[in-house]
N, C-alpha and C positions, 0 to 999 in steps of 0.2 A: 467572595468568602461566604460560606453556610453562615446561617443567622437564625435566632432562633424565630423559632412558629408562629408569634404574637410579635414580635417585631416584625417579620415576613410580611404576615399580612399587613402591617402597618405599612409599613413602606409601598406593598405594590397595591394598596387605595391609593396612598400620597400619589404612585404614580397614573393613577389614572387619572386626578381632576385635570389636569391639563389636556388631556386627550378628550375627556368630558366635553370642557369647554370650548376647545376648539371644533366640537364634534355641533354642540348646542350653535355655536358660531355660526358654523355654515349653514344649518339651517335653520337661522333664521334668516340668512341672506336669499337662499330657497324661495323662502317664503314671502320677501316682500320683495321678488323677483318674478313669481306665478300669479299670475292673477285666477286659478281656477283654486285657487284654496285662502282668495282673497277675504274675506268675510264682505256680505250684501250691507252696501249704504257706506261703507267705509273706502275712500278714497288712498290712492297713494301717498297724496301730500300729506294726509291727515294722518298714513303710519309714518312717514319719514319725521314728522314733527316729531313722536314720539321718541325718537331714537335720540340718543346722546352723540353728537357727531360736529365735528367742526368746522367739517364741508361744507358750504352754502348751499343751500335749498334746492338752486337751477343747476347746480353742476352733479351736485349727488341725481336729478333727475337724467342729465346727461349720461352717467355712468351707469345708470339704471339700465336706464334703455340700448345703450352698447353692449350691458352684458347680454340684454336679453336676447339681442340679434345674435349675440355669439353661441348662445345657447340653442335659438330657434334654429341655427345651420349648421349645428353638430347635432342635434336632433336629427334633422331631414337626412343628413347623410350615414343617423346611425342604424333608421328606416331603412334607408334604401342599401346600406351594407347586409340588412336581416333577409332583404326581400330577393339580391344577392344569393346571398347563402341558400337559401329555400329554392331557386334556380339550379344551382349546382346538384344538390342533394336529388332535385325531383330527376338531372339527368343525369346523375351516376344509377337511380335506378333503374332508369329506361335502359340504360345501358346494361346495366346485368342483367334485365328480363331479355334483354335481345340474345344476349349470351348463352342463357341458359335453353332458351327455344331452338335454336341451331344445331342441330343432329345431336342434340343431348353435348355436346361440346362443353367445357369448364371453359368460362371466360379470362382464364388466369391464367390458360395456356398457348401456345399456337399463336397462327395469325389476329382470331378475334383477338387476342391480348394487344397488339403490337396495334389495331385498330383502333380498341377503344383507349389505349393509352393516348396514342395522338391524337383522338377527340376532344378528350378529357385535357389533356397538355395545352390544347390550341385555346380551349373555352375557358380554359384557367386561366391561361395565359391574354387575354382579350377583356375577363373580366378583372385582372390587375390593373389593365390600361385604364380600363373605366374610373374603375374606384380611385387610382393616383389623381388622375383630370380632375374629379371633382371635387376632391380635398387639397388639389396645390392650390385652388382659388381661396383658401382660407389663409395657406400660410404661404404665398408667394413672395408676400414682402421677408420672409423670413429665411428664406431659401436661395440660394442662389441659382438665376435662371445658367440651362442647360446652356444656352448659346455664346454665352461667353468663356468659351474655352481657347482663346489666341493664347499663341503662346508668346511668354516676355523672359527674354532673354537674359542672366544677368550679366551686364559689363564689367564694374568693377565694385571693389567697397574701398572706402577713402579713410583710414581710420588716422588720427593724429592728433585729434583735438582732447584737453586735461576735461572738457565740460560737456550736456547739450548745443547742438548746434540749433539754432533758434535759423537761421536764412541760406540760401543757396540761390547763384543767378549762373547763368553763362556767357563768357565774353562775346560782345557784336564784332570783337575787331580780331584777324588773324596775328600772333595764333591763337587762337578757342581753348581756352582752359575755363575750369569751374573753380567757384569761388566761396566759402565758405563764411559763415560770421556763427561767432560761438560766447556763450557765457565765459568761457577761462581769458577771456579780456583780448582777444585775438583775430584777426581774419587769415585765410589760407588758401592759398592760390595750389592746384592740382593740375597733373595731367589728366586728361579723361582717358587716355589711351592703358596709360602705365598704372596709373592712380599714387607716381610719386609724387607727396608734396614739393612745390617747384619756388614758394616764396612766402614769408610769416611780414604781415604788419602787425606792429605792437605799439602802436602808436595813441591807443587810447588807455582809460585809467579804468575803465566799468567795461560791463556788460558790449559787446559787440550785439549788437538785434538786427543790423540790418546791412544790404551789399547789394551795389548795383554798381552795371560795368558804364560807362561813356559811350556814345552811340557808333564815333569812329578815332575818337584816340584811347591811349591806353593807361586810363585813370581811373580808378575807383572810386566810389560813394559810398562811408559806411557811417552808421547811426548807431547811438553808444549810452550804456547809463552813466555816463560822466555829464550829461545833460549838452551832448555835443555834435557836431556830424563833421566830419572829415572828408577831404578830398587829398588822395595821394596817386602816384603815378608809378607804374610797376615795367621790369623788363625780366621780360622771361625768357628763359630756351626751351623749348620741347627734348626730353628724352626719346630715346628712339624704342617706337613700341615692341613689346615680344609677342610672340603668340601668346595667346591666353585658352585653356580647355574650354569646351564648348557646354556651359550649366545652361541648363531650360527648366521649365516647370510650366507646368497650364497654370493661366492665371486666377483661378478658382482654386485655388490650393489653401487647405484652412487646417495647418498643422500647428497647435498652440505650443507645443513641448520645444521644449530649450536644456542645450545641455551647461551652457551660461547663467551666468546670474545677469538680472538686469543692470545694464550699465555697463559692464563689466567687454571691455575689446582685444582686440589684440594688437600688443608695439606697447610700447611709453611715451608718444608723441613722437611729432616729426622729428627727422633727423636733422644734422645740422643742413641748415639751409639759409640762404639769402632774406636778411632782414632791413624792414624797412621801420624806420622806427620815428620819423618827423614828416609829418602831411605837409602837402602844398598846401592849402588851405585849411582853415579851423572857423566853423558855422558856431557863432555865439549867442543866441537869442534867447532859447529854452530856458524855462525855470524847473523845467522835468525831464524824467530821463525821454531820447529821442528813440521813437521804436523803430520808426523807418524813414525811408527819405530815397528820391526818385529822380531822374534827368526828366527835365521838358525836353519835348522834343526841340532838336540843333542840338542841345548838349551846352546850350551859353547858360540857364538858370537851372536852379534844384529847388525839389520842394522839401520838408519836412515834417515827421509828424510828432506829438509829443505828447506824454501825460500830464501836460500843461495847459489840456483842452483845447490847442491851436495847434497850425499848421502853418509855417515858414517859407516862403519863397526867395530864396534869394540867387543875388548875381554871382556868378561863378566867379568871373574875371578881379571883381572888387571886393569879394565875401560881402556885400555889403545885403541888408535886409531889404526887400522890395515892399512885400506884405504882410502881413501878419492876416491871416485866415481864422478866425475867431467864430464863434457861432455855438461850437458842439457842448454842452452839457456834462459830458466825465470825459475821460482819457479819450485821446487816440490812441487806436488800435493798427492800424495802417495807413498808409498811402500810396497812389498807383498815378500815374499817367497814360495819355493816351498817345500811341504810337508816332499817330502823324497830325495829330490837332493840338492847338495851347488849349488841354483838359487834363482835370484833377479829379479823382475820386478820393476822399477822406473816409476812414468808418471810425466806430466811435463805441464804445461801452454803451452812449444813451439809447441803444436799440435803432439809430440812425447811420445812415452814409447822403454824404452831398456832395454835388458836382458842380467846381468850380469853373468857369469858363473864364479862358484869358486870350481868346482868339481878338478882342478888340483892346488893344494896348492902354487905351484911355479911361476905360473902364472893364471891371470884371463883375459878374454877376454869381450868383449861389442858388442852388436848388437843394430841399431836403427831402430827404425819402425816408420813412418809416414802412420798411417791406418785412422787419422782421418782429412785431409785436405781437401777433394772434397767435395765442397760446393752445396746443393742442391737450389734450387729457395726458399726454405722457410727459407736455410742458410742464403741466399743473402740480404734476410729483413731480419732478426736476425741480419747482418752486417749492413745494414744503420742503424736501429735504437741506435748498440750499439757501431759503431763505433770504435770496435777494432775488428782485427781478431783473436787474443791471445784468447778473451774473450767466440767467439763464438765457437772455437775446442779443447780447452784446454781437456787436456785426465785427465779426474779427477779422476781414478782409472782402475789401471790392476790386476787382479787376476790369479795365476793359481789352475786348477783341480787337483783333484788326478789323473786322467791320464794326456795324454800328451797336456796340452791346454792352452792358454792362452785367457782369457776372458778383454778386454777394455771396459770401456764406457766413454764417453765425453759430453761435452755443446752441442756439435752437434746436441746431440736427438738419436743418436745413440750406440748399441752396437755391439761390433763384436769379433766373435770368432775365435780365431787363433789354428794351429795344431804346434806346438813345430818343428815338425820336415822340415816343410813345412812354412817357415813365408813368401813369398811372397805376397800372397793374402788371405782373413779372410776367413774359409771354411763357414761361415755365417754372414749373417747383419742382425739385430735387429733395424729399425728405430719406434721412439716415437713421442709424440705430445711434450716432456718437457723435459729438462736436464737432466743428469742422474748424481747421485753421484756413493757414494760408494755403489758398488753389492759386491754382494756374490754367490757361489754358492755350492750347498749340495756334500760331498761327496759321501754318497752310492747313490743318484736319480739322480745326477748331473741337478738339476735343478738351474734358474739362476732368482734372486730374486733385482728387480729391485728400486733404492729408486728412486721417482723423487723430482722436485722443485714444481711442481703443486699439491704434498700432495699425490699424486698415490703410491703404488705400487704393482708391475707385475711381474708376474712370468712367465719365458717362458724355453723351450729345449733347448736343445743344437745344435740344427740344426735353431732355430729360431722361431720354433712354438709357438705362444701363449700361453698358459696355463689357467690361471688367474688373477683376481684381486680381492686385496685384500679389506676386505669393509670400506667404509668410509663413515660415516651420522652421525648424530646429538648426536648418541649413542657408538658412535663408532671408532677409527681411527684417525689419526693427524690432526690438525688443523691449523699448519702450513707444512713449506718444510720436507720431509722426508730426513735425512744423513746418513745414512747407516745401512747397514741387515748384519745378522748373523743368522747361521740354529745351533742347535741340533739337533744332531740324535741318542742319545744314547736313551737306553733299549726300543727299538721296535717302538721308537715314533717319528715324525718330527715335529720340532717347530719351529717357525722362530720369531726372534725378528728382531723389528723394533724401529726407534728413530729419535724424529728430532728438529727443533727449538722452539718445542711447551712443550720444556722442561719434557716431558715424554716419556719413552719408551713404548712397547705394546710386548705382547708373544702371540703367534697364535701358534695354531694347526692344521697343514693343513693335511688334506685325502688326503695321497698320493693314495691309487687304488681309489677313486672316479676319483684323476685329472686325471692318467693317462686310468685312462677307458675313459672319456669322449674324449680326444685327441685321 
């Protein structure tokens, strides 16, 4: 609306002091970032003291000197884009004096045209390569590399469940269906082929968190906020699969838009289907809810994990408790086993994971690992903003390999790969832009398939290499946080399911020699 003249102006002062400020702002950050406008005899530390700031002393020198390097290599390269230019320009004019010297010829016409344009196209084109090369080195971590362009398949979407689906395993024992565990108090047995739900336990009173199959009968493991775990046994039939259209996407596909609201799927739940609703067994120890719980290998004991700070061992055959695993500092966050040894990896909110060894029956030993407590500068604001350090390194899942390894990831942003035999320090780091839940990783490729909270998931080696990402657009992929992956790899194929808060799971078929060609 018009306003008058003496209000006018008032208003657009009002509006400048914020532009002021923020303007005065930056330069003074300028300023006690240059040291050629430093004033003589006056040290850094001595202006940092000056300043009103809540940042401690050595970290504010930290971030000093990170910006400065950030400044000093966009300096060099904003040098050497002018020196660039001044190259072009000196040979567009070589170029037109060649033109105009040529039997008096107009260089805008004729052959010299068609000459010096492909000169010009080739040198243009040669000095874009340059210039991209020397500024991906700045934002490579930011970008995703070219080489992971495999394509993944998608198989199917599972949708059925009233809540987030917190877990996903796949059956050891024929026939091979996927298993779901979901907050709407339920677990759910699928085809992978069809993606009809095939079977509903309802068998507990909370929170479904966690589902693991029995190594060669066909029994379930599920962990529950009813502060309980469960053992029940299921009988299925496969439907008979149809053809399915053939969807692909490269897996570098980073389409954010949705024509969805978050949450929101499609169905009203499973159809009527085969319920099971009283366990063989009910695991009673816990004074907290049970986030997960795993078969030792043979499949005769299970372990447990709990926001009760322990971890549960017990006999299948008897329900009966063997141990109580005690040690961690806040909640468990998961627990895993190892394929073919009596081994336990616990994680834990206190910024730790420990590996239980039960290989000598008479006695069991404990190791602790703190791999994920060094804080990086983009930890350090993750910690003002949330104001717990519990919250920002919390180790939110340990896996081990089929060989000798132990795979973590945490809130950090981080993943790290440990060697069993060597746990001092991780023989690789995997750092992210987004929290990591529950990974998995494939037993014959050993690849390590990452969920995040930002809706991503990544796939990288075992050394730390990138690989892929999986796609995600409007047509395709989660809509909220991703909670955990589990791979297939039986009869020739690798398929990786994914699950998260958006109440559906997804089956992909990932090229393994495309990915590993491209790497």
């Amino acid at each position: 609306m018009p306003v008058e003249g003496g209000s006018s102006s008032g208003s657009a002062s009002a509006a400048r002091h914020p532009k002021q400020k923020r303007k005065a702002h930056s330069l003074s950050i300028r300023r006690t970032n240059s040291t050629e406008e430093r004033p003589a005899g006056i040290q850094r530390g001595d202006m940092l003291e000056g300043q009103d700031s809540k940042l401690p002393l050595s970290l504010r020198h930290n971030l000093l000197d990170l910006f400065g390097q950030i400044e000093r290599e966009f300096e060099n390269l904003y040098i050497e884009n002018i020196e660039l230019r001044r190259e072009i320009d000196s040979l567009n004019e070589r170029l037109t004096g060649d033109g105009q010297t040529v039997d008096g010829g107009d260089p805008t016409k004729g052959a010299l045209k068609t000459k010096a344009s492909h000169s010009t196209s080739q040198l243009s084109q040669k000095l874009k390569t340059t210039y991209k090369a020397s500024t991906s080195k700045i934002v490579s971590s930011f970008k995703a590399t070219a080489g992971s362009r495999a394509v993944c398949q998608l198989l199917k979407e599972y949708m059925g469940h009233r809540d987030g689906i917190w877990d996903l395993s796949i059956t050891r024992t024929v026939p091979v269906v996927l298993g779901t565990a979901s907050a709407d108090h339920s677990a759910l047995l699928w085809s992978i082929e069809t993606g009809k739900c095939l079977l509903r336990y309802a068998g507990h009173a909370g929170s479904v968190n966690s589902i693991k199959f029995h190594p060669t009968e066909q029994m379930a493991l599920t962990a529950s906020g009813d502060q309980t775990a469960h053992i029940w046994r299921y009988m299925v039939q496969l439907p008979v699969p149809q053809p399915t259209p053939d969807v692909s996407a490269p897996c570098d596909e980073d389409q954010d838009s949705s024509d969805r609201e978050e949450g929101e799927v499609d169905g009203e739940g499973p159809c009527e289907v085969p319920t099971v609703r009283v366990a063989t067994a009910t695991l009673k120890s816990h004074q907290g809810v049970v986030i997960a719980a795993d078969w030792l290998v043979g499949g005769r004991q299970v372990v447990t994990a709990s926001w009760d700070r322990a971890a549960n061992l017990y006999e299948v055959e008897t329900s009966e408790l063997v141990h109580a695993l005690t040690g961690h500092d806040q909640e468990l966050t998961h627990c895993c086993t190892h394929p073919t040894q009596r081994l336990v990896v616990t994680s834990s909110r206190d910024t730790t994971f420990r590996l239980w060894d039960f290989r000598d029956p008479s006695i069991h030993s404990v190791n602790v690992f703190q791999g994920h407590t060094d804080l990086t500068p983009q930890g350090v604001l993750t910690l003002a903003v949330r104001r717990c350090r519990d919250a920002v390194n919390t180790v939110t899942s340990a896996v081990f390999t089929v060989g000798d390894n132990v795979v973590s990831g945490s809130d950090d942003r981080t993943v790290k790969v440990w060697d069993l035999k060597n746990m001092r320090s991780p023989i690789a780091t995997i750092r992210t832009d987004s929290a990591v839940n529950r990974i998995s990783v494939s037993a014959n490729q050993r690849i390590i398939a990452l969920p995040h909270d930002n809706r991503q998931v990544r796939l990288f080696d075992m050394s730390g290499v990138r690989l892929a990402r999986l796609p995600r657009s409007n047509r395709m992929g989660h809509r909220r946080m991703v909670c955990c992956t589990a791979w297939n790899e039986e009869n020739q194929s690798c398929n990786l399911f994914t699950c998260g808060f958006d109440r559906q799971a997804i089956g992909w078929n990932i090229n393994i020699p495309a990915l590993l060609q491209e790497k």
